[in-house]
VEXLUM-420833 format. One record per residue: residue number from 1; residue in three letters; x, y negated, z of N, C-alpha, C in turn. Coordinates in Angstrom, 1 decimal. Atoms other than C-alpha are relative to their C-alpha. Example, Ala and Ser with C-alpha at 12.3 -4.5 7.8 and 13.67 -1.06 7.14 Angstrom:
BEGIN
[rec 1,"ala",[0.9,1.2,0.0],[12.3,4.5,7.8],[0.9,-1.2,0.0]]
[rec 2,"ser",[-0.9,1.1,0.0],[13.7,1.1,7.1],[-0.8,-1.1,0.8]]
***
This chain:
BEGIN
[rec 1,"unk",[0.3,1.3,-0.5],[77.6,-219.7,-151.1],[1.1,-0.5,0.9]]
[rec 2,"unk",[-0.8,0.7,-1.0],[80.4,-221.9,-149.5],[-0.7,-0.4,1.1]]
[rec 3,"unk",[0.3,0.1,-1.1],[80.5,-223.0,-146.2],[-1.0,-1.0,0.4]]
[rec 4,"unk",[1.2,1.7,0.0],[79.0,-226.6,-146.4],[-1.0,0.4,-0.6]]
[rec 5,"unk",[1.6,0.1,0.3],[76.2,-225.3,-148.3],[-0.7,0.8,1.1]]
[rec 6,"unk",[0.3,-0.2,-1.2],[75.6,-223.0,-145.5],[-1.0,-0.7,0.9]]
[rec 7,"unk",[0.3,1.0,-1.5],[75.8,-225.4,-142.6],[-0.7,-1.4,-0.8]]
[rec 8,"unk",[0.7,0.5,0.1],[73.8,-227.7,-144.8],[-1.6,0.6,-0.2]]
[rec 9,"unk",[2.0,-1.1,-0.2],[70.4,-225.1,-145.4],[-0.1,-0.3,1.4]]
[rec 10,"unk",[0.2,0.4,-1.9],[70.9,-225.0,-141.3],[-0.4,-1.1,0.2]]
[rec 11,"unk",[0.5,1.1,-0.9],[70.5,-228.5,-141.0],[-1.4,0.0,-0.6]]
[rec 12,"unk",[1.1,0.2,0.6],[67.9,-228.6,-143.6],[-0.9,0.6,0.8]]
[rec 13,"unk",[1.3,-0.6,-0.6],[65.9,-226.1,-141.8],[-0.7,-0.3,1.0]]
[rec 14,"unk",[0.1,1.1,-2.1],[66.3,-227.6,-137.9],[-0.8,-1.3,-0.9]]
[rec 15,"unk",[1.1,1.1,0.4],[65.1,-230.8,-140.0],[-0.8,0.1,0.2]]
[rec 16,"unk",[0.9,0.1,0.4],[62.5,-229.6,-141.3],[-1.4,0.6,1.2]]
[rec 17,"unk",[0.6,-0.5,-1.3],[61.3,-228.0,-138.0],[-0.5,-1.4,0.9]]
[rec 18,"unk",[0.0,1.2,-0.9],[62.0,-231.2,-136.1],[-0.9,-1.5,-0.6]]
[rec 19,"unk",[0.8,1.1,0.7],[60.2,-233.5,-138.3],[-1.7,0.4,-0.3]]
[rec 20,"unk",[1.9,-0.4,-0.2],[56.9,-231.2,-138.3],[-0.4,0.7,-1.7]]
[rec 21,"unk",[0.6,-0.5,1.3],[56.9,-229.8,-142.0],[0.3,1.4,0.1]]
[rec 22,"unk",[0.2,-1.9,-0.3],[57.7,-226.2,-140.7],[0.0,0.0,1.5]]
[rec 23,"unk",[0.5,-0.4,-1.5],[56.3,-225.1,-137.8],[0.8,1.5,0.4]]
[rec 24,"unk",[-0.6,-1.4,-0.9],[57.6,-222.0,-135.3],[-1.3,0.6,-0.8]]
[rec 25,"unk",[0.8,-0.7,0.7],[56.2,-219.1,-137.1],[-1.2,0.7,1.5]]
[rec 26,"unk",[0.8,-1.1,-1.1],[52.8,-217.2,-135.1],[-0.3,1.0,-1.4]]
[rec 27,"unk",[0.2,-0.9,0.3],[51.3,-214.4,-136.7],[-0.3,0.1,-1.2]]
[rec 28,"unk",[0.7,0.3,1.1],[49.4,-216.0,-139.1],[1.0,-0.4,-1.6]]
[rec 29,"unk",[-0.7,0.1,0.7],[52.2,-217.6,-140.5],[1.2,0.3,-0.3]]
[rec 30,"unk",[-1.6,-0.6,0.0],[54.8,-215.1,-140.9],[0.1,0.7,-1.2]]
[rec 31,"unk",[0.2,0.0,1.3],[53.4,-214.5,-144.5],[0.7,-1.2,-0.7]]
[rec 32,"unk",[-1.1,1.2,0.9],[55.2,-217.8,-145.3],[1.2,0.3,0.1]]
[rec 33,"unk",[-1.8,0.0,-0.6],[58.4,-217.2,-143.3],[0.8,1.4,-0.7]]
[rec 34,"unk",[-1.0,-1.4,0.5],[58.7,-213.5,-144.9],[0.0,-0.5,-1.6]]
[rec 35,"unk",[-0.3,0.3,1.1],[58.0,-215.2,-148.1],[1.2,-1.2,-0.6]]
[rec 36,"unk",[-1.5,1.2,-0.3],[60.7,-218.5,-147.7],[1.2,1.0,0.0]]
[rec 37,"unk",[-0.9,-1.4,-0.2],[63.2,-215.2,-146.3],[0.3,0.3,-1.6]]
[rec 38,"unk",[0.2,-0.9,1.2],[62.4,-213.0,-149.5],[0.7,-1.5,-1.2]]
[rec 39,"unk",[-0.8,1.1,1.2],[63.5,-216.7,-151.8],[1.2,-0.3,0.3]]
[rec 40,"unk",[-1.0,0.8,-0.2],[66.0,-217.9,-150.3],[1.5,1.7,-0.4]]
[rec 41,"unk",[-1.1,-1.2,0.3],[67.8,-213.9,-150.5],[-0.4,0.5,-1.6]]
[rec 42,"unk",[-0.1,0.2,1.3],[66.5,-214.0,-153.9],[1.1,-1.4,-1.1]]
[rec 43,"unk",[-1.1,1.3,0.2],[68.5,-217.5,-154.4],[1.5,0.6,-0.1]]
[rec 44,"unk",[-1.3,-0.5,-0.4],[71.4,-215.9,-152.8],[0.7,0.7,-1.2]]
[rec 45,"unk",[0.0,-0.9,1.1],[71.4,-213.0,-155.3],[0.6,-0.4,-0.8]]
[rec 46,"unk",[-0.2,0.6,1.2],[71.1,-215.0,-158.2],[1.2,-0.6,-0.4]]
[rec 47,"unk",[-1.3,1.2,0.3],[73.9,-217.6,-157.5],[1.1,0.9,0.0]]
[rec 48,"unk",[-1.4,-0.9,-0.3],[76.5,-214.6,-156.5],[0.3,0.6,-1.1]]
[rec 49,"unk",[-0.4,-1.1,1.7],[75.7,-212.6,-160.1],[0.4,-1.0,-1.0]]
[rec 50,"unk",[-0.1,1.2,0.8],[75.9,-216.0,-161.6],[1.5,-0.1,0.2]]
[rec 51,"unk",[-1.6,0.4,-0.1],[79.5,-216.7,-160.2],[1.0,1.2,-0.4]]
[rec 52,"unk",[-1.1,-1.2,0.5],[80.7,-212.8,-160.7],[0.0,-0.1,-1.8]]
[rec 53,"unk",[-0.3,-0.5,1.8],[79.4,-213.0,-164.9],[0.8,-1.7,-0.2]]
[rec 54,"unk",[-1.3,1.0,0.6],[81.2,-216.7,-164.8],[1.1,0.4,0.3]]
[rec 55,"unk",[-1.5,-0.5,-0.4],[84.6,-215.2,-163.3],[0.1,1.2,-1.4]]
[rec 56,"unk",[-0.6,-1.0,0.8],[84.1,-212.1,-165.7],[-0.2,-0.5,-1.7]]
[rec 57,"unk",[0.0,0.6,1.3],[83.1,-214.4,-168.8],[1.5,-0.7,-0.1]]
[rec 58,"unk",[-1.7,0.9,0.0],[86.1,-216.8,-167.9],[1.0,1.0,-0.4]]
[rec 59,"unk",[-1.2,-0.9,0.1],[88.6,-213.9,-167.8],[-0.2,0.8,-1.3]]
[rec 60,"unk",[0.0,-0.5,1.7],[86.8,-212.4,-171.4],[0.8,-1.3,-0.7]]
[rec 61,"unk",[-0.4,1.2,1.2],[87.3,-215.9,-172.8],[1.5,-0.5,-0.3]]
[rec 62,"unk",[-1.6,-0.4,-0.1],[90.8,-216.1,-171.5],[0.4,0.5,-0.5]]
[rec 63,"unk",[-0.7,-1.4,0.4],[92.0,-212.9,-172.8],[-0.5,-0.5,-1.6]]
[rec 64,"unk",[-0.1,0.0,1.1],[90.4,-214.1,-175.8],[0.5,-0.8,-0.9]]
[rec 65,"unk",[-1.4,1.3,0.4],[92.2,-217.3,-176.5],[1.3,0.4,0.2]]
[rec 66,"unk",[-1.6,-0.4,0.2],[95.5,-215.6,-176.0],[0.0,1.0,-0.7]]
[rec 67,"unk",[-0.3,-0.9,1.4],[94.9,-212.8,-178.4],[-0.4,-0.9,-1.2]]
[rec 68,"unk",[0.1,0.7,0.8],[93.7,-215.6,-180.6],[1.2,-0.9,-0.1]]
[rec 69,"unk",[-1.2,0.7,0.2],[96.8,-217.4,-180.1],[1.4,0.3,-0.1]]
[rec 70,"unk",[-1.4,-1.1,0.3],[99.2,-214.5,-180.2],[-0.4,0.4,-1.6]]
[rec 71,"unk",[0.2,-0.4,1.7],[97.7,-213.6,-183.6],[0.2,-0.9,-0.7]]
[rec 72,"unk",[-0.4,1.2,1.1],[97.9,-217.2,-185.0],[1.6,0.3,0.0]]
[rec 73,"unk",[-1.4,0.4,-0.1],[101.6,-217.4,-183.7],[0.7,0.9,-1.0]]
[rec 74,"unk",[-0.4,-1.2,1.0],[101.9,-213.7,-185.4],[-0.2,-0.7,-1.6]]
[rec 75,"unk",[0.6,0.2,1.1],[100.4,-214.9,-188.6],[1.3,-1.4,-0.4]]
[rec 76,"unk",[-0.9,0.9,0.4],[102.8,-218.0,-188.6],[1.4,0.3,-0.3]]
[rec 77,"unk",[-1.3,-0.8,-0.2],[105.9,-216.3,-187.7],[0.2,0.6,-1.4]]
[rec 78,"unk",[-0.2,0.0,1.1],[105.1,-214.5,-190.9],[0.0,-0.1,-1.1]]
[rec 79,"unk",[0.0,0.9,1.1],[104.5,-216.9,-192.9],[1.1,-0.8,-0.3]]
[rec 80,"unk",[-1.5,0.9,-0.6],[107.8,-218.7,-191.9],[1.1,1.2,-1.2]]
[rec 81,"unk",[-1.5,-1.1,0.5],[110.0,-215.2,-192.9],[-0.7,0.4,-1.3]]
[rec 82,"unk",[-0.1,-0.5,1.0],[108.0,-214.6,-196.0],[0.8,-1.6,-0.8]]
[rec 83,"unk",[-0.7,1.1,0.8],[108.9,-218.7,-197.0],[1.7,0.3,0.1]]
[rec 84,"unk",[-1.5,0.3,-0.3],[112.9,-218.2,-195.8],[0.0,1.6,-1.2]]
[rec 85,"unk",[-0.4,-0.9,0.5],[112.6,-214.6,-197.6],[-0.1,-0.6,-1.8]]
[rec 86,"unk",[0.3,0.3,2.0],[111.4,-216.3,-200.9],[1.0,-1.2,-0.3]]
[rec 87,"unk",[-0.8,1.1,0.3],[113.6,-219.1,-200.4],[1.8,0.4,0.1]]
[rec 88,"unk",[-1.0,-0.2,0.6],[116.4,-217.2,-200.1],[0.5,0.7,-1.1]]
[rec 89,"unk",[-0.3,-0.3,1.3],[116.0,-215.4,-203.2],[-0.1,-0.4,-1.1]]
[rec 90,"unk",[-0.1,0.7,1.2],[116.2,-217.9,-205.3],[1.0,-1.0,-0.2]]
***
């Protein structure tokens, strides 16, 4: 998570304190706050595995458009030397 999303959860949270839709946790309600906690590091999780399999897909898909475009270029290259080989034997 970048920094601005960060320091925006923080404000969100002070908000939502200061405007009366979360209250300071007591005893009763520390079944919410461990359960809010437990999502929000479930969130976390999620978006981090999310950005490591898009960096490690990007870098398959990469790798795979340049062996896709080293084999076209191969495949051209000799198609080129078999046309100049047949064209010079005649």
């Amino acid at each position: 998570m970048g920094e601005e999303r960060i320091k925006q959860a923080k404000n969100n949270f002070k908000d939502y304190l200061d405007e009366g839709k979360m209250k300071r946790m007591n005893r009763f309600n520390n079944v919410i706050y461990e359960t809010y906690l437990r999502n929000a590091k479930e969130r976390l999780n999620v978006a981090n595995q999310l950005k490591a399999k898009g960096a490690s897909f990007q870098y398959w898909t990469t790798e795979k458009i340049k062996e896709s475009k080293a084999k076209t270029s191969l495949n051209g290259v000799k198609e080129f030397v078999e046309l100049i080989r047949g064209g010079l034997g005649k």
